[in-house]
TORKEZA-39594 format. One record per residue (C-alpha): residue in three letters; x, y, z. Coordinates in pm, 1 decimal, decimal comma. Each point is the difference from the previous one (the first is absolute). Example, Ala and Ser with C-alpha at 12.3 -4.5 7.8 and 13.67 -1.06 7.14 Angstrom:
<rs>
+--------+----------+----------+----------+
| residu |        u |        v |        w |
+--------+----------+----------+----------+
|    ALA |   1230,0 |   -450,0 |    780,0 |
|    SER |    137,0 |    344,0 |    -66,0 |
+--------+----------+----------+----------+
</rs>
This chain:
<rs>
+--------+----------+----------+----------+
| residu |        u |        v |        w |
+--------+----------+----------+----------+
|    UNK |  12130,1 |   6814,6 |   4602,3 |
|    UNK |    237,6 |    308,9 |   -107,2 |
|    UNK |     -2,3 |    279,3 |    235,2 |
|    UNK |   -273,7 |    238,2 |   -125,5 |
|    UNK |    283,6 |    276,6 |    -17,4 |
|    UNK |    158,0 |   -154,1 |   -198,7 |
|    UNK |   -248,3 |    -67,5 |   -250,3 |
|    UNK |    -60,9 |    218,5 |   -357,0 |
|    UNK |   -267,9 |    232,8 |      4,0 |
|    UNK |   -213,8 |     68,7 |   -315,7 |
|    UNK |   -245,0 |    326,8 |    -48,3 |
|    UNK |   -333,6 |    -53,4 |   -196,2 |
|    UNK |    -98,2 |    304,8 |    -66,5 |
|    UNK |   -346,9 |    160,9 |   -105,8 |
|    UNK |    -51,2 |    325,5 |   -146,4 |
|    UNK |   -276,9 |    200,4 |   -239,9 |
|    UNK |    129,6 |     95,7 |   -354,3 |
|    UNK |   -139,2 |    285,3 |   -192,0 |
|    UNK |    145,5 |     99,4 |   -348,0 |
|    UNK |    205,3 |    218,2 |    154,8 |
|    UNK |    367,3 |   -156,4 |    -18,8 |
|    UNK |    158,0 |    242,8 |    217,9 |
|    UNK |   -230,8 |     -1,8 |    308,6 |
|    UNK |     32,4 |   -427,5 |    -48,6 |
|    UNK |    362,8 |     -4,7 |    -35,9 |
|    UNK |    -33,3 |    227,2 |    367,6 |
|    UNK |   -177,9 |   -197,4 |    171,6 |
|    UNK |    147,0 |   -320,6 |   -114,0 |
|    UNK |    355,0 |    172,5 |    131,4 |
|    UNK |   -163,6 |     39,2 |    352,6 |
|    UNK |   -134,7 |   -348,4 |     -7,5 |
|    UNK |    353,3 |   -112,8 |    -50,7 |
|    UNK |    145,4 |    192,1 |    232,6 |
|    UNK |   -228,1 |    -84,0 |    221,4 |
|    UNK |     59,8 |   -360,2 |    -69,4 |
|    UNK |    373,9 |     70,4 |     27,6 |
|    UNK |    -14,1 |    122,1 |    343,8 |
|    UNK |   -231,6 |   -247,5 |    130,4 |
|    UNK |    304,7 |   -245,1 |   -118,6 |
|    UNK |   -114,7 |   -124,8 |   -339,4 |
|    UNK |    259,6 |   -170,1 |   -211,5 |
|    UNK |   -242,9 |    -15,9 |   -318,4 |
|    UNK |   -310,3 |    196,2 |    -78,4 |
|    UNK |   -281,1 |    -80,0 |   -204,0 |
|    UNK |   -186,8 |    258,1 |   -180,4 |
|    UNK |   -323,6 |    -88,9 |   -171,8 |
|    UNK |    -97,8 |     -5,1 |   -376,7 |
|    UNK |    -82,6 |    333,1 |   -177,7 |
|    UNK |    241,2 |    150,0 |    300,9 |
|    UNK |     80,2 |    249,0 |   -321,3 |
|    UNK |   -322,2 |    132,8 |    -58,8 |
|    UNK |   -337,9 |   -122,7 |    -53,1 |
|    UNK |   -119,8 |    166,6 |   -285,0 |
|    UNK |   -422,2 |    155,5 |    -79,1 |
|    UNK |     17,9 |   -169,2 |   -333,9 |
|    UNK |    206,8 |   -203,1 |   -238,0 |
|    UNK |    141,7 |    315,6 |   -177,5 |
|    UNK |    115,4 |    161,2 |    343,7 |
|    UNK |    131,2 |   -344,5 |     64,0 |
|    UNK |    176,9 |    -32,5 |   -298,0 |
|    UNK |    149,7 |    356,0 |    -33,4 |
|    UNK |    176,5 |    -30,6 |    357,4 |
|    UNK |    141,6 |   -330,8 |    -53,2 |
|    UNK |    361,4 |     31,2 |    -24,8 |
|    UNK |    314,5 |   -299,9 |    -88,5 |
|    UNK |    216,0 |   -151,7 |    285,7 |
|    UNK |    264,3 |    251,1 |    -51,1 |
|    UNK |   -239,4 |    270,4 |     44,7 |
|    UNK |     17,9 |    250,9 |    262,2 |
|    UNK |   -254,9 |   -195,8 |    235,7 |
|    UNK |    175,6 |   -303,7 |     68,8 |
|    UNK |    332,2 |    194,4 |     14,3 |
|    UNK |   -117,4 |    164,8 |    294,3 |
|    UNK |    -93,1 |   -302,5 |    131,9 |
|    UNK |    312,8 |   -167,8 |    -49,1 |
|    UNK |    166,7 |    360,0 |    135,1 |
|    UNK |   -254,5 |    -26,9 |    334,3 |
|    UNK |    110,4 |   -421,9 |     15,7 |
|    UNK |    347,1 |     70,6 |     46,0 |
|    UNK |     15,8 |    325,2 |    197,5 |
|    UNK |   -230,2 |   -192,6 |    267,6 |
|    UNK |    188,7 |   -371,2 |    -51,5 |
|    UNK |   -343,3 |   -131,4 |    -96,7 |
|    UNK |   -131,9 |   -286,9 |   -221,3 |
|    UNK |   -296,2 |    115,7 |   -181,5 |
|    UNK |   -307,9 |   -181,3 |   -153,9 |
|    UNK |   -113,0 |    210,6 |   -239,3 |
|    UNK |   -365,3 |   -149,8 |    -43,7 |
|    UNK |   -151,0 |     76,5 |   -341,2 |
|    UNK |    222,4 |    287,3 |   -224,5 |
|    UNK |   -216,0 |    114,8 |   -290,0 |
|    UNK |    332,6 |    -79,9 |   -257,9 |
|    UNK |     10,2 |    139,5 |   -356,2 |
|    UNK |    -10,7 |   -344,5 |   -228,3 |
|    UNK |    290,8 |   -110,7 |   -222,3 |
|    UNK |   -197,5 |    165,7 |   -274,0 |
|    UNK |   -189,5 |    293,0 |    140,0 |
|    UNK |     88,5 |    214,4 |   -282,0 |
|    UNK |   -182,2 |   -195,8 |   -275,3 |
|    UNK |   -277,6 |   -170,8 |    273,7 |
|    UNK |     10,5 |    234,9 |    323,7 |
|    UNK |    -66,9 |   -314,3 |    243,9 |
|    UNK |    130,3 |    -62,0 |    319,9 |
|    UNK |    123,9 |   -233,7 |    239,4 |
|    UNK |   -137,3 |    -22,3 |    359,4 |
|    UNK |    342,0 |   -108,7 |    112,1 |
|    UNK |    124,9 |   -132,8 |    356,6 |
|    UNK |    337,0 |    158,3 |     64,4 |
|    UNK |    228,9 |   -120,1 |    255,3 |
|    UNK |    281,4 |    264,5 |    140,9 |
|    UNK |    283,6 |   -146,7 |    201,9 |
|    UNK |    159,9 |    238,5 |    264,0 |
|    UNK |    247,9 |    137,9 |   -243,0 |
|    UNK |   -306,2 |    143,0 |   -207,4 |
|    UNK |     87,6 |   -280,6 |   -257,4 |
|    UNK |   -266,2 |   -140,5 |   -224,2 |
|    UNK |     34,6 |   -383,7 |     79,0 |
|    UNK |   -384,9 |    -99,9 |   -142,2 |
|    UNK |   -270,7 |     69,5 |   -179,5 |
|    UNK |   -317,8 |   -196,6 |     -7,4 |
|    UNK |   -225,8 |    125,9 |   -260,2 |
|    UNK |   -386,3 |    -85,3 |     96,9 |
|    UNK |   -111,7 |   -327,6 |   -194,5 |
|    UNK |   -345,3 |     34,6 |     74,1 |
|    UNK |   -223,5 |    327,9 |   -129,6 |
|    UNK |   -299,6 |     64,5 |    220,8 |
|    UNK |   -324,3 |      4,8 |   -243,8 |
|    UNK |   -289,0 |      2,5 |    185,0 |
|    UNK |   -391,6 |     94,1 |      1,8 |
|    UNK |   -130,6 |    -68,3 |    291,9 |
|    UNK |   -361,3 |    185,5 |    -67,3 |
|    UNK |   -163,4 |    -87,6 |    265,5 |
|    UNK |    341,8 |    118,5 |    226,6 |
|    UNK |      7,5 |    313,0 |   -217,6 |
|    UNK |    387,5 |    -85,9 |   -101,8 |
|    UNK |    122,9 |     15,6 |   -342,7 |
|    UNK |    374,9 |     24,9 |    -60,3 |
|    UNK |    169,4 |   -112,4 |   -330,5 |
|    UNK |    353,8 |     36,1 |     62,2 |
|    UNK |     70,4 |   -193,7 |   -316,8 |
|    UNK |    -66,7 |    341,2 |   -205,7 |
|    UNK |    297,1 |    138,4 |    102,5 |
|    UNK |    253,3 |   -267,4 |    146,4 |
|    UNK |    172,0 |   -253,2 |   -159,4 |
|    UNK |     27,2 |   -349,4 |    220,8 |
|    UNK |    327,7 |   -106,6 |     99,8 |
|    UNK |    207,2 |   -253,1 |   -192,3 |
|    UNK |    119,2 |   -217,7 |    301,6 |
|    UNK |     38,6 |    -82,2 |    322,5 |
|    UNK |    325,1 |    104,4 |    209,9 |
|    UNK |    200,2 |   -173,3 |    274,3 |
|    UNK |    -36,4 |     78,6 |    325,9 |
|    UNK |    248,5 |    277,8 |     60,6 |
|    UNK |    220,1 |    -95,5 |    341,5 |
|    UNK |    -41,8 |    329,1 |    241,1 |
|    UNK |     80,7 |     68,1 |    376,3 |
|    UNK |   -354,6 |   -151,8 |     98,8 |
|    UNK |     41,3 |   -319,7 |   -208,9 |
|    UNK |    -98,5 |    -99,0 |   -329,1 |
|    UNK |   -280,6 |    212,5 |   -161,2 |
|    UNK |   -203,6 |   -116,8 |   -275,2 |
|    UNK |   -190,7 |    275,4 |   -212,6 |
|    UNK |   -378,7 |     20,2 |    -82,1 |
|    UNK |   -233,7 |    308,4 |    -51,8 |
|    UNK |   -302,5 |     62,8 |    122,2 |
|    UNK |   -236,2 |   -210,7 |   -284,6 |
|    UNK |    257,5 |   -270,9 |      9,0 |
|    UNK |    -94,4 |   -129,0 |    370,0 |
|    UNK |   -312,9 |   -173,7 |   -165,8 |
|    UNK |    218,5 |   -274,9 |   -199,0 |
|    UNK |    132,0 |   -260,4 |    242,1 |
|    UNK |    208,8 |    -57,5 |   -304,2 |
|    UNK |    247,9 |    262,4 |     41,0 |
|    UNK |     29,1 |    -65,2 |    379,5 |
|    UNK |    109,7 |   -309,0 |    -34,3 |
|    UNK |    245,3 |     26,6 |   -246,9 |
|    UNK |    172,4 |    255,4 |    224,1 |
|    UNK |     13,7 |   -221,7 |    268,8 |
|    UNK |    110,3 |   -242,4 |   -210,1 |
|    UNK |    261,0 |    225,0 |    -65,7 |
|    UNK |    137,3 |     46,2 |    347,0 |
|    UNK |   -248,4 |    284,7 |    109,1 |
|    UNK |    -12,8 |     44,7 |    329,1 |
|    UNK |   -250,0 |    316,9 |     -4,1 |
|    UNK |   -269,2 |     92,5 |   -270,7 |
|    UNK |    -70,7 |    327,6 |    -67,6 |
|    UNK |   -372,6 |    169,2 |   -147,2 |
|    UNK |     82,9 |    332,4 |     45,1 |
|    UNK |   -388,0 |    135,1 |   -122,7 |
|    UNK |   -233,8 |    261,3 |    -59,0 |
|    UNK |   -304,6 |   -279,6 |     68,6 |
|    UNK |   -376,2 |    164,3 |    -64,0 |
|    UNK |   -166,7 |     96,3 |    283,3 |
|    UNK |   -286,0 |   -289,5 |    -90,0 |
|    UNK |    278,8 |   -265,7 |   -125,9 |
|    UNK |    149,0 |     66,8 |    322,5 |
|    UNK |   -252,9 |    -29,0 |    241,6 |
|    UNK |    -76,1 |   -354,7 |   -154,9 |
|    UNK |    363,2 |   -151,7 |    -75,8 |
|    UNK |    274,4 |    205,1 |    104,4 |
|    UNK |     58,8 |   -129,2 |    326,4 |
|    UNK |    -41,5 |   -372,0 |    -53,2 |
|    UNK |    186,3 |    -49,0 |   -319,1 |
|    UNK |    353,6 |    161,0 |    152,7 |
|    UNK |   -111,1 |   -219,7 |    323,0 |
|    UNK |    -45,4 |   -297,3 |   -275,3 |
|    UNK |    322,6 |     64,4 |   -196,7 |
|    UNK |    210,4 |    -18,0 |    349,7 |
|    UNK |   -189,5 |   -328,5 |    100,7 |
|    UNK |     79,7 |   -179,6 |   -337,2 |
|    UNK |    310,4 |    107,2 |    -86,3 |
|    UNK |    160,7 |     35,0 |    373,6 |
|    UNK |    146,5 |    348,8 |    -35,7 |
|    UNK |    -41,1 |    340,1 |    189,7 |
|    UNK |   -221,3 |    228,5 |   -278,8 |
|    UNK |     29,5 |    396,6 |     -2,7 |
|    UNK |   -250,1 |    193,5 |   -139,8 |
|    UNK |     39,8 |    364,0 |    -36,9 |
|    UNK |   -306,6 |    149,4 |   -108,4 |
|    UNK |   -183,6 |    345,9 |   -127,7 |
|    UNK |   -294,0 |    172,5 |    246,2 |
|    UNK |   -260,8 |    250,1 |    -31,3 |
|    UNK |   -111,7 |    203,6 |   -294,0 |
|    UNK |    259,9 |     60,4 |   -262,1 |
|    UNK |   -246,8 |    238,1 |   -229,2 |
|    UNK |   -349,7 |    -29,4 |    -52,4 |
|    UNK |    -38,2 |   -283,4 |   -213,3 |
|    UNK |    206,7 |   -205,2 |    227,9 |
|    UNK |     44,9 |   -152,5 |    388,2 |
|    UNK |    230,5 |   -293,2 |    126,7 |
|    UNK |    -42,5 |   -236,4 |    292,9 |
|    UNK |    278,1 |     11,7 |    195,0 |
|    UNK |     97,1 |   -233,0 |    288,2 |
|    UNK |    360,5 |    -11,9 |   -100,4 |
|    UNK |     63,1 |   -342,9 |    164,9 |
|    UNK |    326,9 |   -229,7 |     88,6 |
|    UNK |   -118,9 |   -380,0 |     73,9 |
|    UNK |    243,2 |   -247,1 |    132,2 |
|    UNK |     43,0 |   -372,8 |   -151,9 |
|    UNK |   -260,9 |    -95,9 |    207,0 |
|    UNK |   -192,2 |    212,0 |    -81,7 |
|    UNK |    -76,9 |    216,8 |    243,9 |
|    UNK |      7,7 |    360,9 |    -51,5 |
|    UNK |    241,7 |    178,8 |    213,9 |
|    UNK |    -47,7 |    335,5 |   -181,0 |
|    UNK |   -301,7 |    191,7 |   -102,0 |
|    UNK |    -18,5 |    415,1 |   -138,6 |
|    UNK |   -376,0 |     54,7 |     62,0 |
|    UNK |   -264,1 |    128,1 |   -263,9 |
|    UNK |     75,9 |    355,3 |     58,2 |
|    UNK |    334,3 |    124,2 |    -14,9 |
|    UNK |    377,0 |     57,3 |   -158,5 |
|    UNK |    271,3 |   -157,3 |    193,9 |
|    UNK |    141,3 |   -329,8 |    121,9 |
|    UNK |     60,3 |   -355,6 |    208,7 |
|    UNK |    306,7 |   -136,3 |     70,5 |
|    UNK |     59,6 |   -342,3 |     18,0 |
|    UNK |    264,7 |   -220,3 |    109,3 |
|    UNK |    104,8 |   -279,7 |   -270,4 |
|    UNK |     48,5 |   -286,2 |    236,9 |
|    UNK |    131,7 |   -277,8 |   -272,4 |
|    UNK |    105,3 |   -249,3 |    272,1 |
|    UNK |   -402,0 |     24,2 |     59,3 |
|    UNK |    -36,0 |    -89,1 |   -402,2 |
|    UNK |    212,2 |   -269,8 |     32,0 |
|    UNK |   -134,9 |   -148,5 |    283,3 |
|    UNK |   -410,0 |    -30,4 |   -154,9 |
|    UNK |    200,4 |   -137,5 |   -340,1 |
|    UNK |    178,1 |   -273,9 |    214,2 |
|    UNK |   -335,6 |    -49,8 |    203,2 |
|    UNK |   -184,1 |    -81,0 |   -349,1 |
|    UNK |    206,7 |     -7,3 |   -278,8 |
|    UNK |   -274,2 |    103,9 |   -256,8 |
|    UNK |    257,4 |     37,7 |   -261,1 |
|    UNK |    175,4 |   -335,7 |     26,3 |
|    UNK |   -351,6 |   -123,7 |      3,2 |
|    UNK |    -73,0 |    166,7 |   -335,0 |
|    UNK |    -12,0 |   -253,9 |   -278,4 |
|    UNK |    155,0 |     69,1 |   -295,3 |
|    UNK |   -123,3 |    270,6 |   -323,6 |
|    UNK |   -151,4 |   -299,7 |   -241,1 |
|    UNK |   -167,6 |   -118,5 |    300,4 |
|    UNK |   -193,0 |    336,6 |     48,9 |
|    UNK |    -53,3 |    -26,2 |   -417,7 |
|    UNK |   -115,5 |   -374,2 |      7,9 |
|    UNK |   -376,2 |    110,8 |   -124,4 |
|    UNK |     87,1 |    211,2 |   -258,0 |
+--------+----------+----------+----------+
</rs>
């Protein structure tokens, strides 16, 4: 085993967005620092760490385009602390918000330099009635789904593979990350309180088991206006899955985890799941 000091630590953090951009981009600067001092090489934020807007014209209107003045601060606050940043779920202006005024919900990846080395943009929209749950969200009527998957983007922790939120439901996408040379998922989330008390916990625990990989879930807490509440339980789950970090239902802040990925290679060696998968036409041999 590697010396435990030696090891990269991640920070999952958890925090309650209003629509209030300034009092988010605060306390997302504390989380960080936070993180940095507790010896975090990256930091994952959740989605809607921008703002969580009362409706979709509030959520619209503050939108703003990756060179914008929020993820320039970002990328300022990434390389003044040395930090990697996950930047869960930025509500981005679309390639043609003038004539359509959609958005992406877009995963952005800082490296320590505050360079821009991915974006992700959210492939699957969350539209949901759940009557009986009292939750009805149509993201589709303001965000555009994402074109494509992207590579897992090589950071100090290992290889990361980006998801959002929504996108931990398709086994799909896992997978192909993985197949990809992922060696942790990310769902960074702003799960339901009702979704999440049913599913939230064993489908990260799920996509570690299947695909092998650590999984990092940033996630949203708490009442963000009146219309709206998330779950919480920011989590980190080894490739075991076992979960080795956990944020409560309550409150803003963070876990730190050590990414162990001797400890991933050893459970792939033990069962090699993935040498054991058969090939694509195989999984398409009823269709």
């Amino acid at each position: 085993m590697s010396s435990s000091s030696s090891l990269p630590v991640a920070a999952v953090c958890q925090m309650t967005a209003t629509p209030d951009k300034e009092a988010n981009f605060s306390t997302c600067t504390r989380l960080v620092e936070q993180a940095r001092e507790g010896g975090a090489c990256m930091v994952f934020l959740p989605e809607g760490f921008d703002y969580i807007g009362s409706n979709r014209e509030e959520t619209l209107q503050l939108s703003e385009s990756l060179d914008g003045d929020i993820i320039s601060r970002y990328s300022h606050l990434a390389r003044k602390l040395d930090v990697w940043l996950s930047l869960g779920g930025f509500h981005e202006r679309g390639h043609d918000w003038k004539t359509d005024r959609r958005i992406y919900n877009s995963h952005i990846i800082l490296n320590g330099q505050g360079e821009l080395v991915s974006v992700y943009r959210k492939a699957h929209l969350f539209d949901v009635e759940l009557t009986s749950k009292g939750v009805s969200l149509k993201e589709s009527a303001f965000t555009v789904p994402g074109p494509r998957l992207v590579a897992p983007v090589q950071t100090p922790i290992g290889k990361v593979g980006l998801g959002v939120c929504y996108d931990l439901r398709f086994p799909e996408l896992s997978s192909a990350l993985r197949r990809h040379g992922a060696e942790i998922l990310t769902y960074p989330s702003a799960f339901t309180v009702a979704t999440g008390t049913a599913h939230w916990e064993v489908l990260l625990r799920a996509r570690a088991i299947e695909t092998q990989c650590f999984v990092l879930a940033a996630a949203q807490v708490g009442a963000h206006h009146a219309k709206r509440t998330s779950y919480g339980h920011a989590l980190a789950v080894d490739p075991w899955g076992e979960v080795t970090g956990d944020c409560g239902g309550s409150d803003e802040g963070l876990t730190l985890v050590q990414i162990d990925l001797q400890r991933l290679r050893d459970v792939r060696r033990d069962m090699p799941v993935q040498q054991h998968r058969r090939d694509q036409d195989f999984y398409c041999s009823l269709d």
